[in-house]
C-alpha positions as CSV (number, residue, x, y, z in Angstrom):
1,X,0.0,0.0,0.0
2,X,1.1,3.6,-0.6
3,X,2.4,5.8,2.1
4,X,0.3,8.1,0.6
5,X,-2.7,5.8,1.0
6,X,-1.8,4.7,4.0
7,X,-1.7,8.1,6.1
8,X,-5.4,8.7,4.7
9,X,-7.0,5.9,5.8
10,X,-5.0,6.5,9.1
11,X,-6.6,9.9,9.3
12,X,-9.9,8.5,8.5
13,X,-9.6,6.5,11.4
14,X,-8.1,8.8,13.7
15,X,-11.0,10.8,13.0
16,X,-13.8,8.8,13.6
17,X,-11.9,7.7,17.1
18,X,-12.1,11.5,18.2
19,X,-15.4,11.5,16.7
20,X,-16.8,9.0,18.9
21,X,-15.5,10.7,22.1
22,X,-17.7,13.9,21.0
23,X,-21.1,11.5,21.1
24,X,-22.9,10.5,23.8
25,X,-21.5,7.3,25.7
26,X,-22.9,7.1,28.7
27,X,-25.8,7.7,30.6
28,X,-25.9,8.4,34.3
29,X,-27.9,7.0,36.9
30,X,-29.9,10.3,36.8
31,X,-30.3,9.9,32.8
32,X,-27.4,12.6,32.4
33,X,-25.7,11.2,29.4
34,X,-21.8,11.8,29.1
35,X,-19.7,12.4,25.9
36,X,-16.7,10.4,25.5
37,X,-14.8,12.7,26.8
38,X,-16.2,13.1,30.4
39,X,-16.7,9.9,30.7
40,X,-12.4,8.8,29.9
41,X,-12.2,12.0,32.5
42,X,-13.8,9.8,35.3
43,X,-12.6,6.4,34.0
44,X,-8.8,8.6,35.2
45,X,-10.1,10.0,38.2
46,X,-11.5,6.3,39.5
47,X,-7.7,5.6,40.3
48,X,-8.4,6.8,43.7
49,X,-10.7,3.7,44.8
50,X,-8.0,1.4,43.9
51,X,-7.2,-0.4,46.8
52,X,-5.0,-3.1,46.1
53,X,-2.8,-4.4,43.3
54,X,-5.4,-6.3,41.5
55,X,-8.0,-3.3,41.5
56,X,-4.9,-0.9,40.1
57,X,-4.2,-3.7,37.6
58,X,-8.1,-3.9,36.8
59,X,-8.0,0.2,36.6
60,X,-5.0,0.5,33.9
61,X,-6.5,-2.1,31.7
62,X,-9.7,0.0,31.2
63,X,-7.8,3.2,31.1
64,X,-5.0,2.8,28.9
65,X,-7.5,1.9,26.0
66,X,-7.0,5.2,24.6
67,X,-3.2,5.0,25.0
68,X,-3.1,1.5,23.1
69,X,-5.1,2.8,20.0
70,X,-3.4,5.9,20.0
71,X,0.0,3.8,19.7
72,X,-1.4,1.5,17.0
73,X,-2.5,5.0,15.3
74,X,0.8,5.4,15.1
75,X,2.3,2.6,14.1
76,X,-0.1,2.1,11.3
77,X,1.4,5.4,9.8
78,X,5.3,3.8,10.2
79,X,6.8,2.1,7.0
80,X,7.5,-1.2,8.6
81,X,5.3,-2.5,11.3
82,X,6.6,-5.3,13.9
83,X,3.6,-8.2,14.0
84,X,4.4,-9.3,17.6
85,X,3.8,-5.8,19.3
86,X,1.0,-5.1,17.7
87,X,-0.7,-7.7,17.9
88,X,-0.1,-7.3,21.8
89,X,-1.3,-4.1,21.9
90,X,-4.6,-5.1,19.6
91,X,-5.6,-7.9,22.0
92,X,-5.1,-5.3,24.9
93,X,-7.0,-2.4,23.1
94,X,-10.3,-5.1,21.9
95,X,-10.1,-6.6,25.4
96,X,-10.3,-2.9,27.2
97,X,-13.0,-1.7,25.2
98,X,-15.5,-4.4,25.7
99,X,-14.7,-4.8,29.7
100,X,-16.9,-1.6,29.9
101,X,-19.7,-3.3,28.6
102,X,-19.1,-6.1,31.1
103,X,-18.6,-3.6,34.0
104,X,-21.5,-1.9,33.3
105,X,-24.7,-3.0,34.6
106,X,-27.3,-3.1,31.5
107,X,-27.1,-2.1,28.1
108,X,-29.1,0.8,28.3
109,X,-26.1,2.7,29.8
110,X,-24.1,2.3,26.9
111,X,-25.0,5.2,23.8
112,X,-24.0,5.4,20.4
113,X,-20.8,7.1,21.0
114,X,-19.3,3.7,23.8
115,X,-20.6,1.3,20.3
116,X,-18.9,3.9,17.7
117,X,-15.7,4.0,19.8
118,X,-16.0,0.1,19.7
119,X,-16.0,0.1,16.1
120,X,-13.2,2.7,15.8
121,X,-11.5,0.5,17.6
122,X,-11.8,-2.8,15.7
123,X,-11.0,-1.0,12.5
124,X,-7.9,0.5,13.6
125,X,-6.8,-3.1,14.8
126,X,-7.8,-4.0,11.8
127,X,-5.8,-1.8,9.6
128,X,-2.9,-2.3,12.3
129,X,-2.7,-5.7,11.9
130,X,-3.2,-5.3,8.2
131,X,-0.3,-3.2,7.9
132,X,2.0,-5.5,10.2
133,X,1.5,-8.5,8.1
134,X,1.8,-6.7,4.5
135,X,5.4,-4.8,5.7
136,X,7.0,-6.6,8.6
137,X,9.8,-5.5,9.6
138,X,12.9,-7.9,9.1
């Protein structure tokens, strides 16, 4: 694939990643529905209830998601892609994204921004793990 190519479709999916964190995601327990970005906001600030290792473990696997795709972002722009790493960081990134649905406690919580970040998310994998197995690096 061209470089060329290659950096648009990246953009593409950059931009409906940023998009999805501009949509409703989530709504409150008093129907107060939260954009993306409030609701990666508290995701961070829930590092305070942590109370052992196991909770902080739990805690940095739901709030690196962001960091992992943002990392296979960019990778997916790079010439040569190693196949190992991201296909580390793709199991950690799918696995993050869907423990919210499992943390939360119906599916009437989660709006069509959580679902559109979801997708995002599955097609940047995608493309990542596309572009890792048509240039690895030697």
């Amino acid at each position: 694939m061209k470089l060329k190519k290659n950096r648009i479709i990246t953009a593409g999916l950059a931009l409906l990643f940023i998009l999805s964190f501009l949509m409703p995601a989530l709504q409150g327990p008093l129907g107060i529905k939260l954009n993306g970005f409030s609701v990666f906001g508290a995701n961070i600030a829930t590092v305070v209830f942590a109370e052992d290792f196991y909770d902080y473990i739990l805690f940095l696997h739901t709030a690196l998601t962001n960091v992992w795709v943002v990392l296979l972002l960019i990778w997916s722009l790079r010439g040569k892609v190693k196949t190992v790493p991201t296909l580390i960081l793709s199991f950690l990134s799918f696995t993050s994204a869907l423990s919210w649905k499992f943390n939360m406690e119906g599916d009437q919580v989660l709006l069509m921004g959580y679902w559109l970040w979801v997708i995002s998310i599955v097609l940047i994998i995608s493309f990542a793990i596309y572009r890792s197995f048509r240039n690895p690096v030697e």
